[in-house]
BANU-534716 format. One record per residue (C-alpha): x, y, z. Coordinates in nm, 2 decimals, always signed. Layout:
<atom><x>X</x><y>Y</y><z>Z</z></atom>
...
***
This chain:
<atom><x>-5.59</x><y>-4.88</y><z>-1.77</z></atom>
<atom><x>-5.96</x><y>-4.73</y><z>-1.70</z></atom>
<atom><x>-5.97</x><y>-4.57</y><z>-2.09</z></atom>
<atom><x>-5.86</x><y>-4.93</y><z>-2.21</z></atom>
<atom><x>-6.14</x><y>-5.07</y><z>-1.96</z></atom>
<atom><x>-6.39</x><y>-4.85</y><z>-2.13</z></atom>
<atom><x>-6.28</x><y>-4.94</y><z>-2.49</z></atom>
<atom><x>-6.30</x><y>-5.32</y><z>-2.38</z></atom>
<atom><x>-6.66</x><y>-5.29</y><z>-2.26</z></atom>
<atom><x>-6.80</x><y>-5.07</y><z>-2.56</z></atom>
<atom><x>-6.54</x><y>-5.14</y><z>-2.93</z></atom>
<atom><x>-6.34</x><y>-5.47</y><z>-2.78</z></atom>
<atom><x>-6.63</x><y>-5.68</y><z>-2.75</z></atom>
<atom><x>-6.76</x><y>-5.63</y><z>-3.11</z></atom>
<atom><x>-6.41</x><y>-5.70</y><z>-3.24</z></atom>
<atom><x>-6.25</x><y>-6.02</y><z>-3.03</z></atom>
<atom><x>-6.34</x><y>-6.38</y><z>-2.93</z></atom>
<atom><x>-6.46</x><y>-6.46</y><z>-2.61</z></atom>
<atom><x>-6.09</x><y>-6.59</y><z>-2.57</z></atom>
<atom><x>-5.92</x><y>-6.33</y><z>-2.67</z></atom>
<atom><x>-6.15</x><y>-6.06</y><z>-2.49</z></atom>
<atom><x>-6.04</x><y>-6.29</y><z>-2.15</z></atom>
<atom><x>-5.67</x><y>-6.24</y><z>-2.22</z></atom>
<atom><x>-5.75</x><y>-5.89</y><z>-2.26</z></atom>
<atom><x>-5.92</x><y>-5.83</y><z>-1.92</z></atom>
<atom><x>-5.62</x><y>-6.05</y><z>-1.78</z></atom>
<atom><x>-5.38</x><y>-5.75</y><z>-1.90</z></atom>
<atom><x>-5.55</x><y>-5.54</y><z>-1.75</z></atom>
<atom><x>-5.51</x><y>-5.65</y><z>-1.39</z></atom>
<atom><x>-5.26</x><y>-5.50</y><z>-1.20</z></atom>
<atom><x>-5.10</x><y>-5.86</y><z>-1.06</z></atom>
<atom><x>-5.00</x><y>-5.93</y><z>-1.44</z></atom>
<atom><x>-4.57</x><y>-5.79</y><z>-1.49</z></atom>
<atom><x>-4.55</x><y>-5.42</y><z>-1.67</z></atom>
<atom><x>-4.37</x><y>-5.61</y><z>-1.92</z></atom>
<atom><x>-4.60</x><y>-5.93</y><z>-1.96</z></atom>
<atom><x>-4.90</x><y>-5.67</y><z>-1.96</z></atom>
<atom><x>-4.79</x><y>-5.44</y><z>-2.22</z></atom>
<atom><x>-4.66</x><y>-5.74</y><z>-2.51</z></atom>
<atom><x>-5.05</x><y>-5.90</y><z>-2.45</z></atom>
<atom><x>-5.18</x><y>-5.59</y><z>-2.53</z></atom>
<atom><x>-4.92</x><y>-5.53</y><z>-2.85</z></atom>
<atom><x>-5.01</x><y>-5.87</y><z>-2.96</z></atom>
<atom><x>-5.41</x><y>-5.78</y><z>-2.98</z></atom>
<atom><x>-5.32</x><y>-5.43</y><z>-3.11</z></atom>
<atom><x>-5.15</x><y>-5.66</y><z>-3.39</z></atom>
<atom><x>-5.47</x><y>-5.87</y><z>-3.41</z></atom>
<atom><x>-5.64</x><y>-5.63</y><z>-3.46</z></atom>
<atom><x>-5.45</x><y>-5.49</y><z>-3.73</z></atom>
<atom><x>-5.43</x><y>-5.81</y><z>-3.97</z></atom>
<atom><x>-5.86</x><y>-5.89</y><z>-3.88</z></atom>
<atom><x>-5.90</x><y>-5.54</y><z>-3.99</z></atom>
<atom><x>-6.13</x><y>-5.43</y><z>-3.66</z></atom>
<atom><x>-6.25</x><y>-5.10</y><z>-3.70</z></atom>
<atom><x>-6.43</x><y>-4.82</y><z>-3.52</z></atom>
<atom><x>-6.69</x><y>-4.61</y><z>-3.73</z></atom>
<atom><x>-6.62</x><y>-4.28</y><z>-3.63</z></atom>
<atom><x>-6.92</x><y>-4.13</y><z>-3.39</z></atom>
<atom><x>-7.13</x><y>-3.93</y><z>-3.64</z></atom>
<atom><x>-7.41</x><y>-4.12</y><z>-3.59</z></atom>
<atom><x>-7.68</x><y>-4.27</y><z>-3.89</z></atom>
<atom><x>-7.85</x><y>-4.02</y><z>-4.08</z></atom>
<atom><x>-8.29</x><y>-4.02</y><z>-3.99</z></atom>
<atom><x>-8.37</x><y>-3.98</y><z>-4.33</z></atom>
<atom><x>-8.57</x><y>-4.37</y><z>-4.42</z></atom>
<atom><x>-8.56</x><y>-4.35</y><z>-4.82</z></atom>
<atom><x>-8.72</x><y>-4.66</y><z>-4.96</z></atom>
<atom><x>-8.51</x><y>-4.63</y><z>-5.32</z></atom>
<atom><x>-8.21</x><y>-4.42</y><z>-5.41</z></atom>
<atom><x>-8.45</x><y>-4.25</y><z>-5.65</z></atom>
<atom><x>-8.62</x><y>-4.16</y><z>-5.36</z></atom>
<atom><x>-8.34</x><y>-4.01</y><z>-5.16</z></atom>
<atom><x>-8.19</x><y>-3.88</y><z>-5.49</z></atom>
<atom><x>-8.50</x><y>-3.65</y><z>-5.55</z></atom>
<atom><x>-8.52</x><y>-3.52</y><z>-5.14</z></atom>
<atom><x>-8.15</x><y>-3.40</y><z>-5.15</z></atom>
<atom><x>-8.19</x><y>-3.24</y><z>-5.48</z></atom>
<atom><x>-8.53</x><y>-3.09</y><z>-5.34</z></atom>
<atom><x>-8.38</x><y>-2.98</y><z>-5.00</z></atom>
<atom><x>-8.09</x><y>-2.69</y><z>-4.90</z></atom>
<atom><x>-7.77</x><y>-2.88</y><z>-5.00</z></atom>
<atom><x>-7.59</x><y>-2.89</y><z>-4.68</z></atom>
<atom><x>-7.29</x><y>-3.04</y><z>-4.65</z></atom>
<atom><x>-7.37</x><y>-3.16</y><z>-4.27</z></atom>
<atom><x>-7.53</x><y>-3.41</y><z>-4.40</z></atom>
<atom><x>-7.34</x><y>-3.58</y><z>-4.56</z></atom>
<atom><x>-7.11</x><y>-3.63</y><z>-4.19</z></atom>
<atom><x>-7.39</x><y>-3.90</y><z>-4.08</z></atom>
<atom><x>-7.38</x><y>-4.24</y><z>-4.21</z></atom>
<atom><x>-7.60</x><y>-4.25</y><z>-4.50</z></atom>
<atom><x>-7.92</x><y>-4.51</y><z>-4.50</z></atom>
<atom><x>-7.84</x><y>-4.78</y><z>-4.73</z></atom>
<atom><x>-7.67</x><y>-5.11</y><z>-4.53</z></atom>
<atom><x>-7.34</x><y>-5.21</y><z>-4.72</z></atom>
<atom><x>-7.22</x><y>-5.54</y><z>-4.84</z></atom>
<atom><x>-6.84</x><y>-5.52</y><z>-4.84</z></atom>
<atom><x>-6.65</x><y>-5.78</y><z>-4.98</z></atom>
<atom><x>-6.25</x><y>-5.78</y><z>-4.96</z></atom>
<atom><x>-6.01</x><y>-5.88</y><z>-5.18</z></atom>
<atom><x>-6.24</x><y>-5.88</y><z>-5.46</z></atom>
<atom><x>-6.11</x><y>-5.98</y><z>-5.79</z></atom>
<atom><x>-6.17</x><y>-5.73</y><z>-6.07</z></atom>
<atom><x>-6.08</x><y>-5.98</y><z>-6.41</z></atom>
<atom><x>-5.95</x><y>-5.80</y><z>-6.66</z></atom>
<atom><x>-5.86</x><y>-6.07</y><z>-6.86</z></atom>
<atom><x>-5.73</x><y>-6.44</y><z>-6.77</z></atom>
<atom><x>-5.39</x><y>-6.36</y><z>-6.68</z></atom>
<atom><x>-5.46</x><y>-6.02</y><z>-6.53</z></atom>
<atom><x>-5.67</x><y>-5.95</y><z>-6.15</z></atom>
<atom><x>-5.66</x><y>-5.65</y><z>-6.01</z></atom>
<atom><x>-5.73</x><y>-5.67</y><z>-5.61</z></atom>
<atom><x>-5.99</x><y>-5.48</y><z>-5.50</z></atom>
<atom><x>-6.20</x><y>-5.42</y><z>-5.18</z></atom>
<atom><x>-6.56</x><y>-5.38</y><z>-5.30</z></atom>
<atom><x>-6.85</x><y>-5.18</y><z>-5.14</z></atom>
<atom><x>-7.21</x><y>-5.26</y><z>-5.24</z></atom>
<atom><x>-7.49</x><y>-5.04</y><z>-5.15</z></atom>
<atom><x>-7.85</x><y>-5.20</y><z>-5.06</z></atom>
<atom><x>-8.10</x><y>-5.05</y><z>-5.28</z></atom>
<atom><x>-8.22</x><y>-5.29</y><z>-5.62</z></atom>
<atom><x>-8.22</x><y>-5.01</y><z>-5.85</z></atom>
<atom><x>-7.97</x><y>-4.87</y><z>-6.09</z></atom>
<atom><x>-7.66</x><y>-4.68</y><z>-5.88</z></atom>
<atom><x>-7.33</x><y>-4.48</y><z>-5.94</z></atom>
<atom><x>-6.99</x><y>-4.68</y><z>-5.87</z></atom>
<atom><x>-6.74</x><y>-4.47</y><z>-5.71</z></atom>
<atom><x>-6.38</x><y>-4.61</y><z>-5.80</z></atom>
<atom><x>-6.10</x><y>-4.50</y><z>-5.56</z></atom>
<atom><x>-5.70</x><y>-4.51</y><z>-5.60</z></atom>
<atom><x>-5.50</x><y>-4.50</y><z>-5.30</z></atom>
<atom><x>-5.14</x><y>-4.30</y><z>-5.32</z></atom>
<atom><x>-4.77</x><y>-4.36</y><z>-5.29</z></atom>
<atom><x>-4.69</x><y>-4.62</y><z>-5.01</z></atom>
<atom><x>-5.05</x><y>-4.63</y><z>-4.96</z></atom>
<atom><x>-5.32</x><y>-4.90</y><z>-4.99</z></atom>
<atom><x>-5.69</x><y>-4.96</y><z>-5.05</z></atom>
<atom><x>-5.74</x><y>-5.00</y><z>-4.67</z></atom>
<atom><x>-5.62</x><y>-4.58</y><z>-4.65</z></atom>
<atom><x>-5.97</x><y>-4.57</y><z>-4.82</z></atom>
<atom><x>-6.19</x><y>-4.81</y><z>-4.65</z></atom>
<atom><x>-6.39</x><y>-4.57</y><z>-4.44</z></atom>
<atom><x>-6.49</x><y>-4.33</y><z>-4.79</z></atom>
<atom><x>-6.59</x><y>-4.60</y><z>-4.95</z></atom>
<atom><x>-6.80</x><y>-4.78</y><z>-4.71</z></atom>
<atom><x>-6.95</x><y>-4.40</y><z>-4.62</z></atom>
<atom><x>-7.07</x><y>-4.34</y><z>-4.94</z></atom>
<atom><x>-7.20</x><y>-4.67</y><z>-5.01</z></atom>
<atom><x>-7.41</x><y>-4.62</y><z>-4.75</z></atom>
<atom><x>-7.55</x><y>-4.28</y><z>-4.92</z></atom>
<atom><x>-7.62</x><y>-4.53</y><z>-5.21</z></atom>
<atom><x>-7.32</x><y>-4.51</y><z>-5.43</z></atom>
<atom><x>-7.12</x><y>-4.86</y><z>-5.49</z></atom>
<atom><x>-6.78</x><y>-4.78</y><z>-5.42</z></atom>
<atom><x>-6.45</x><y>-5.02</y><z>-5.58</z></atom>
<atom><x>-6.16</x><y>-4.94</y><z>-5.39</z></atom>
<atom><x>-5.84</x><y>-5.05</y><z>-5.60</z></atom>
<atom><x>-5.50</x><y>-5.15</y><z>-5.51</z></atom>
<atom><x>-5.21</x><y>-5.07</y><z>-5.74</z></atom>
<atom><x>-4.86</x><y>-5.10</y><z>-5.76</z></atom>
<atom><x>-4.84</x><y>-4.81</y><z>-5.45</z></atom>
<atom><x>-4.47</x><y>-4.67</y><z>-5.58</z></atom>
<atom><x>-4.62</x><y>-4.63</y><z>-5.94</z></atom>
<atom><x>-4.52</x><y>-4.59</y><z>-6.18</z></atom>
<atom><x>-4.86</x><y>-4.35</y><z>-6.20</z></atom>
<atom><x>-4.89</x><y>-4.27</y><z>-6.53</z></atom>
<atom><x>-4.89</x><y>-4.69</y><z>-6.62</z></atom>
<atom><x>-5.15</x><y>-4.70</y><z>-6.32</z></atom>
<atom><x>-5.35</x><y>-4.42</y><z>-6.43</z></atom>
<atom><x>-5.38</x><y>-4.60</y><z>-6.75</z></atom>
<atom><x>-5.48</x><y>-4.92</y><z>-6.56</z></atom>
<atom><x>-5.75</x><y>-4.73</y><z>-6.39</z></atom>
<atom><x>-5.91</x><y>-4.67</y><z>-6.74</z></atom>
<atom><x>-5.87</x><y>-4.98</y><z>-6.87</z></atom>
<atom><x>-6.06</x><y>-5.07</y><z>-6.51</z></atom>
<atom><x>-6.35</x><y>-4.85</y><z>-6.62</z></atom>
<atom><x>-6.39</x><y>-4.88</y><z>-6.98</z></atom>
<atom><x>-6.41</x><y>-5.30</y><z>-6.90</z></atom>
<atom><x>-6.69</x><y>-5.24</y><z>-6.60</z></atom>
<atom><x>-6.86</x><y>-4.96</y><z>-6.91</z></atom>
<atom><x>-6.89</x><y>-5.27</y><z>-7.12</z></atom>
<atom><x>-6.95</x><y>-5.56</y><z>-6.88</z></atom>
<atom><x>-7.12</x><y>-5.41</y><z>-6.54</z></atom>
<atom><x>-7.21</x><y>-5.78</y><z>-6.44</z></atom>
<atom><x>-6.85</x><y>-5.85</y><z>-6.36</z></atom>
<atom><x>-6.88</x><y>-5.62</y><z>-6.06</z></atom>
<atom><x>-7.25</x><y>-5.61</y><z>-6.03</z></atom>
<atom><x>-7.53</x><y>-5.59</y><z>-6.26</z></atom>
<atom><x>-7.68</x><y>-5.31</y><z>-6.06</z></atom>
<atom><x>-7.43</x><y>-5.06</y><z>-6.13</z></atom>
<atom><x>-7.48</x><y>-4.73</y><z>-6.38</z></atom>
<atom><x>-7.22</x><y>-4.75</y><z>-6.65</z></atom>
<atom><x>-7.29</x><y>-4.41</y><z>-6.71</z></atom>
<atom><x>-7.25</x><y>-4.29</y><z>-6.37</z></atom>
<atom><x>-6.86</x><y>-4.42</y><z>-6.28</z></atom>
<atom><x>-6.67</x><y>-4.16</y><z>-6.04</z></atom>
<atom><x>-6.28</x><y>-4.24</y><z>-6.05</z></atom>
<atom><x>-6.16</x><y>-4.09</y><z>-5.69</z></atom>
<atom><x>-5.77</x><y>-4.06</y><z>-5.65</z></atom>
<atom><x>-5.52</x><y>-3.94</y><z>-5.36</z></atom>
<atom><x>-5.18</x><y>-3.80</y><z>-5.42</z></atom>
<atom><x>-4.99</x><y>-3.96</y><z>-5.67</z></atom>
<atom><x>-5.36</x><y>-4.16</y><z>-5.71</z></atom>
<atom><x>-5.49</x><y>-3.81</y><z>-5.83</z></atom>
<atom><x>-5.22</x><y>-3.81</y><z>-6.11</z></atom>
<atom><x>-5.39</x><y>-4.11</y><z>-6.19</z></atom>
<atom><x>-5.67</x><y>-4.09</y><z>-6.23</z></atom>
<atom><x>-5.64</x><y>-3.77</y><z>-6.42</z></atom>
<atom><x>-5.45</x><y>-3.94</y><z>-6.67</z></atom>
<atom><x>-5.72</x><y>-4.19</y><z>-6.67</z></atom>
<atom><x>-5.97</x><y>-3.90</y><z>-6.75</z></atom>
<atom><x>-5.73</x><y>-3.78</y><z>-7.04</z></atom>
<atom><x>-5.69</x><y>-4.15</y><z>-7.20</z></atom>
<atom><x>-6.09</x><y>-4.14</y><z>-7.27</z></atom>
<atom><x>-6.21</x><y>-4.36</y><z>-6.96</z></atom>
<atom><x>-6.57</x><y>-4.34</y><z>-6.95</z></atom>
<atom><x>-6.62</x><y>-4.19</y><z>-6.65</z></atom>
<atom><x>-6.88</x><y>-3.92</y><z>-6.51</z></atom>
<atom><x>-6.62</x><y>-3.72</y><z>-6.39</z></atom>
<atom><x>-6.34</x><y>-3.71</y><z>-6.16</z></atom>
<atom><x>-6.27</x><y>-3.63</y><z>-5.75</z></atom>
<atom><x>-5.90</x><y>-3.54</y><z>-5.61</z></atom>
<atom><x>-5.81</x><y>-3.58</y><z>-5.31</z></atom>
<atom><x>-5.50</x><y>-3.35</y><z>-5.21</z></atom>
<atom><x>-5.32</x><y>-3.48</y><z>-5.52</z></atom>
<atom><x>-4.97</x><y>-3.46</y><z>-5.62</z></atom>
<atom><x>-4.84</x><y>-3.43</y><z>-5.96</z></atom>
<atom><x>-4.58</x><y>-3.60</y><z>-6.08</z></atom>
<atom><x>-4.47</x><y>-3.69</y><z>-6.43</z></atom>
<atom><x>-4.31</x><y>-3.44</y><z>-6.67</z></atom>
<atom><x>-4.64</x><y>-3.49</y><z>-6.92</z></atom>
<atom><x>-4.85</x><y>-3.42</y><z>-6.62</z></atom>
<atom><x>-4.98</x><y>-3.06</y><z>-6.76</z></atom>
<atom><x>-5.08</x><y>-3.23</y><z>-7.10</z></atom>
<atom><x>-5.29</x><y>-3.52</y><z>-6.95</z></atom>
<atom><x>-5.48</x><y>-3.22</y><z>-6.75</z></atom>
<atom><x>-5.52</x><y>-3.03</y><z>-7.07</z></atom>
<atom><x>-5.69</x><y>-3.28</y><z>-7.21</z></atom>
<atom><x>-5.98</x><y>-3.37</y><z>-6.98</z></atom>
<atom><x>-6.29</x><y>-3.27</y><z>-7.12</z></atom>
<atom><x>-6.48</x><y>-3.42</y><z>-6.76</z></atom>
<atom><x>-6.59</x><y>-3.23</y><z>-6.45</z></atom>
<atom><x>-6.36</x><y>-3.25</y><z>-6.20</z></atom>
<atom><x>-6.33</x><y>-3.12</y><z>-5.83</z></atom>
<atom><x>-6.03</x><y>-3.10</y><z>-5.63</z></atom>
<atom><x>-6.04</x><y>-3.13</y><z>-5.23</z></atom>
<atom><x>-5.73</x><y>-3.00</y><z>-5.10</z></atom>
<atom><x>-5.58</x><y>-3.00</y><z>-4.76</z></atom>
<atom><x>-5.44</x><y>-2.67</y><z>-4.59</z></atom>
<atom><x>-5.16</x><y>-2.59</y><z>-4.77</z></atom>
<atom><x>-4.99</x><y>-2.38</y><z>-4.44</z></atom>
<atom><x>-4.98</x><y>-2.71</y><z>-4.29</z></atom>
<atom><x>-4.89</x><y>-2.96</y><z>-4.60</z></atom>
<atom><x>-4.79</x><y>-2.91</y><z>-4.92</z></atom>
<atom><x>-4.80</x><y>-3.18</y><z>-5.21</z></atom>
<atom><x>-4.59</x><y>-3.18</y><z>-5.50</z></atom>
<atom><x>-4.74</x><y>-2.98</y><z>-5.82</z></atom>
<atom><x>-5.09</x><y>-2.94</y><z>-5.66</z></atom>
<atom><x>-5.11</x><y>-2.63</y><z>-5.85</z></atom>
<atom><x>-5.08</x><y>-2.81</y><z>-6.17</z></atom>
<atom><x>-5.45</x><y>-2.93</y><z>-6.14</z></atom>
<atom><x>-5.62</x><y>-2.60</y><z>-6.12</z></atom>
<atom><x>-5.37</x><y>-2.42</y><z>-6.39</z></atom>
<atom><x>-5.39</x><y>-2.69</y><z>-6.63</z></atom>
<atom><x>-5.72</x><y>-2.84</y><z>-6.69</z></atom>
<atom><x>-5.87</x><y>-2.57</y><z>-6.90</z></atom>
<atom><x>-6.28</x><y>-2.57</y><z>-6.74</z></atom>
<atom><x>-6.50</x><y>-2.71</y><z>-6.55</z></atom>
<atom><x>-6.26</x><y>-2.75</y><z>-6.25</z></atom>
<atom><x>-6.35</x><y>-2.62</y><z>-5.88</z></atom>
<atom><x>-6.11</x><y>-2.66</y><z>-5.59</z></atom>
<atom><x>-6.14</x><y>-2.59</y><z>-5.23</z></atom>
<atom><x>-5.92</x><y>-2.65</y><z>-4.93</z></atom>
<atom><x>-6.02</x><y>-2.78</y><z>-4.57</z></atom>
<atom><x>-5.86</x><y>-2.58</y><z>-4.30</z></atom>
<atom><x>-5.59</x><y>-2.74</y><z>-4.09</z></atom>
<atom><x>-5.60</x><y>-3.08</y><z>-4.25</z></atom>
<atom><x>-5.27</x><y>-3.25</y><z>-4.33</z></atom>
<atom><x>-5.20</x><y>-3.48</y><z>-4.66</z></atom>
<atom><x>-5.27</x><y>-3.78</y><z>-4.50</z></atom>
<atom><x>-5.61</x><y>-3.66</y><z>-4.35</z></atom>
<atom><x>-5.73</x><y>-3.65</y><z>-4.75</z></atom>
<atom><x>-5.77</x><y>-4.09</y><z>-4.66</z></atom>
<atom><x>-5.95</x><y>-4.25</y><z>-4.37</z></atom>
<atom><x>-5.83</x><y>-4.59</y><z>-4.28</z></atom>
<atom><x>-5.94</x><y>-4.84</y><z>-4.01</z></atom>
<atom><x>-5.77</x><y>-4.66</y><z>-3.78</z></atom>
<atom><x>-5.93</x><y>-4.86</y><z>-3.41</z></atom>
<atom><x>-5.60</x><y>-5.02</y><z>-3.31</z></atom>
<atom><x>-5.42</x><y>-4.63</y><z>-3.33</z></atom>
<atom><x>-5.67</x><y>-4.52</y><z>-3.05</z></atom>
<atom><x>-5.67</x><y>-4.80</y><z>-2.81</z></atom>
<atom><x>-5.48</x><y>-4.61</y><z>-2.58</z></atom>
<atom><x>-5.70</x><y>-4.28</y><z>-2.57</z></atom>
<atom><x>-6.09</x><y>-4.27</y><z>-2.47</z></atom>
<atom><x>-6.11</x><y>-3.97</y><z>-2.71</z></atom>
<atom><x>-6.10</x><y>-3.97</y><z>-3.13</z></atom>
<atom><x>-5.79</x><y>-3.82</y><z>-3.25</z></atom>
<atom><x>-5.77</x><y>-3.51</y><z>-3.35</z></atom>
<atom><x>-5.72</x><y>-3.54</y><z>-3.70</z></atom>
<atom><x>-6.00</x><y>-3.76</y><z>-3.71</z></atom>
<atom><x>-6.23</x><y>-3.41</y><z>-3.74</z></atom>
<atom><x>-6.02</x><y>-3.33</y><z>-4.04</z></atom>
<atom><x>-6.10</x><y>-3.70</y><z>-4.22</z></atom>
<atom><x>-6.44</x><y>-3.65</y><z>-4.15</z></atom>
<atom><x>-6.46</x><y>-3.31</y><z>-4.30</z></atom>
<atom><x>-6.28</x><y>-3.49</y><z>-4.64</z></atom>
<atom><x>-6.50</x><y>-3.78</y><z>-4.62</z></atom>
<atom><x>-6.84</x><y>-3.54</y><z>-4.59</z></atom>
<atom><x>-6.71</x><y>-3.30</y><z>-4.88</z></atom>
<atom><x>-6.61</x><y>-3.62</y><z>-5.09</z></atom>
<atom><x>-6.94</x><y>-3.76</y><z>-5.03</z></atom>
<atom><x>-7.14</x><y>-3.44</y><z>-5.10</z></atom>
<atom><x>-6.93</x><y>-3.38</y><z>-5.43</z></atom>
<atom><x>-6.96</x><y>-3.75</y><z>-5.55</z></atom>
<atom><x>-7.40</x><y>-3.72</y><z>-5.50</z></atom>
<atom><x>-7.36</x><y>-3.41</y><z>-5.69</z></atom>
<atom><x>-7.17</x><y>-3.56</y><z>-5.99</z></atom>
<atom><x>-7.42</x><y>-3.90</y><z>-6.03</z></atom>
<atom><x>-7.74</x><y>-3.72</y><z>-5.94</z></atom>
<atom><x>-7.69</x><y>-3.40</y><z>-6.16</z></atom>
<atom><x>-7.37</x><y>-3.45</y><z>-6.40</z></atom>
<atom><x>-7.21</x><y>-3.18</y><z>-6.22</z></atom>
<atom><x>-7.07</x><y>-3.01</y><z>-5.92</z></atom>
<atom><x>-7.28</x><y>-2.76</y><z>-5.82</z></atom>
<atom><x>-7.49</x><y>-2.93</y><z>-5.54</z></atom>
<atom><x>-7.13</x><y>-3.02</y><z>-5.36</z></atom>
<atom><x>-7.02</x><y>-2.62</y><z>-5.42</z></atom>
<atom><x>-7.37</x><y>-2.50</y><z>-5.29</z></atom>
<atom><x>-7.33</x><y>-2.73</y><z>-4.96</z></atom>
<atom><x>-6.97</x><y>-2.63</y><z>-4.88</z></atom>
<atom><x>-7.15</x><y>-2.29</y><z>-4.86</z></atom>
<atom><x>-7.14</x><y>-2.26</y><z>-4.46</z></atom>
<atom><x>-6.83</x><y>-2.40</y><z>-4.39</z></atom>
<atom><x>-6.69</x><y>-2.16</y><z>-4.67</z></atom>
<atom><x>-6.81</x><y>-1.88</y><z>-4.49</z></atom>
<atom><x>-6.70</x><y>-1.98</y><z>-4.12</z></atom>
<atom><x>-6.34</x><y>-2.06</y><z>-4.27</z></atom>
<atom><x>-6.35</x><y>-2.47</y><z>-4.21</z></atom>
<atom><x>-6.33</x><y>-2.46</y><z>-4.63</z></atom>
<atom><x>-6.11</x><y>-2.20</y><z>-4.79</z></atom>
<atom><x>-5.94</x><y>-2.13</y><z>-5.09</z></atom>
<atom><x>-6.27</x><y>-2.17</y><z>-5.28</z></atom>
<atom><x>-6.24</x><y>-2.15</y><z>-5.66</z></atom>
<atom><x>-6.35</x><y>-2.28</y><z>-5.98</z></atom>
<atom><x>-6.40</x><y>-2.24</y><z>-6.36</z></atom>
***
């Protein structure tokens, strides 16, 4: 009852009505029934699962103050790479609309959550495809994390039992109508600098969005799983850069994952993150999950490892067309073993 006291005074309050937070303390005291106490405090849990209350994770705000993305573009690229970094919270405030309605024609909406970065100029637009059983809330954290290092981020949801190769298809008839209408998300975005994202079976699609021509920078895979028996055909046929960021295969294996490497024929790199399970490739609003702990989980380590390389390899493909910034910062944690399995070619 003294961690859930703590979480009350510090996450609680930014999350609940005045209301609510009473009936909260209330369950706390000891006169309220075992039973009574623990079904108020289910019911808020549950709250707090359909209002979508959050808790950033405790990396703290990055110190750097760029004025323009230009700006911040041009210190990083002038700077040691360092993946590090890229843990902090970048420093561009976020406008996040949910449920945002991607039109691609009358008849058709695709629901989307929708991440806006601050800065007037000219930015990248990150587009990122949840996996089997999964949704766009898996993803929230990513997204909002790299809009705040100035990179719009669209994260999709898609029929979440596939079929894949019909959604990867979606996803590039998503990009090629944003290429020729930017307005319809926002007029600020670079058409020529869209990054498709995907987990699991989401990595499937989006590489068959990359072999069906969408015009996109390039692509990032997060632990994907192949599935489809023209899989190795679709790979063969990407002509994009593309990194894959893999969990620790010792402690999770995905279907086909080798299929990526083998098959796309260049400008692939893939590393793994030590210890980190399938799941731990997505960060989702996870604050109701820890309501009962005063301490982060410990996967949560893990997501923020995927979340920092994701960043870092995303930065590298808008501000240079390429992935050699994100290779050069996963340098250290190459050579102290929290990255492994480092390849590329």
């Amino acid at each position: 009852m003294a961690q859930l006291g703590r979480l009350m005074n510090h996450d609680l309050s930014k999350c609940l009505s005045a209301d609510t937070r009473g009936v909260f303390q209330l369950a706390l005291t000891a006169s309220i029934p075992a039973v009574l106490r623990s079904s108020i405090l289910f019911a808020i849990v549950l709250l707090l699962l359909v209002g979508g209350c959050a808790r950033l994770p405790r990396t703290g705000v990055t110190s750097l103050k760029p004025a323009t993305l230009s700006e911040l573009r041009g210190y990083l690229l002038n700077h040691k790479a360092d993946l590090e970094l890229f843990r902090l919270r970048g420093p561009f405030a976020v406008n996040t609309q949910k449920d945002y309605g991607v039109l691609l024609s009358a008849t058709e909406r695709i629901d989307a959550d929708l991440y806006l970065s601050a800065p007037a100029e000219k930015a990248p637009l990150v587009i990122v495809l949840h996996g089997q059983d999964n949704s766009k809330a898996d993803h929230a954290y990513q997204a909002l994390h790299m809009a705040s290092w100035g990179m719009h981020s669209l994260a999709l949801q898609l029929p979440n039992n596939g079929p894949w190769v019909a959604n990867g298809r979606t996803v590039a008839r998503i990009v090629d109508a944003i290429y020729r209408r930017p307005e319809m998300i926002d007029s600020r975005i670079d058409v020529n600098r869209i990054i498709l994202v995907g987990h699991s079976f989401g990595g499937s699609a989006v590489a068959v969005a990359l072999a069906e021509g969408a015009p996109a920078a390039g692509g990032i895979l997060l632990d994907p799983a192949g599935i489809g028996k023209d899989l190795p055909n679709f790979l063969s046929r990407i002509n994009k850069p593309v990194m894959l960021l893999g969990a620790d295969e010792q402690r999770s294996s995905t279907r086909n994952r080798d299929y990526f490497y083998t098959f796309i024929r260049s400008g692939v790199a893939e590393v793994s993150i030590k210890d980190a399970g399938h799941e731990d490739a997505q960060y989702p609003a996870e604050f109701p999950l820890q309501l009962f702990s005063s301490e982060p989980p410990d996967t949560e380590e893990l997501q923020i490892t995927f979340v920092s390389a994701l960043t870092s390899a995303a930065f590298s493909l808008f501000a240079t067309g390429k992935f050699d910034y994100a290779w050069t910062s996963f340098g250290d944690a190459i050579k102290d073993g929290r990255i492994f399995n480092a390849k590329k070619k």
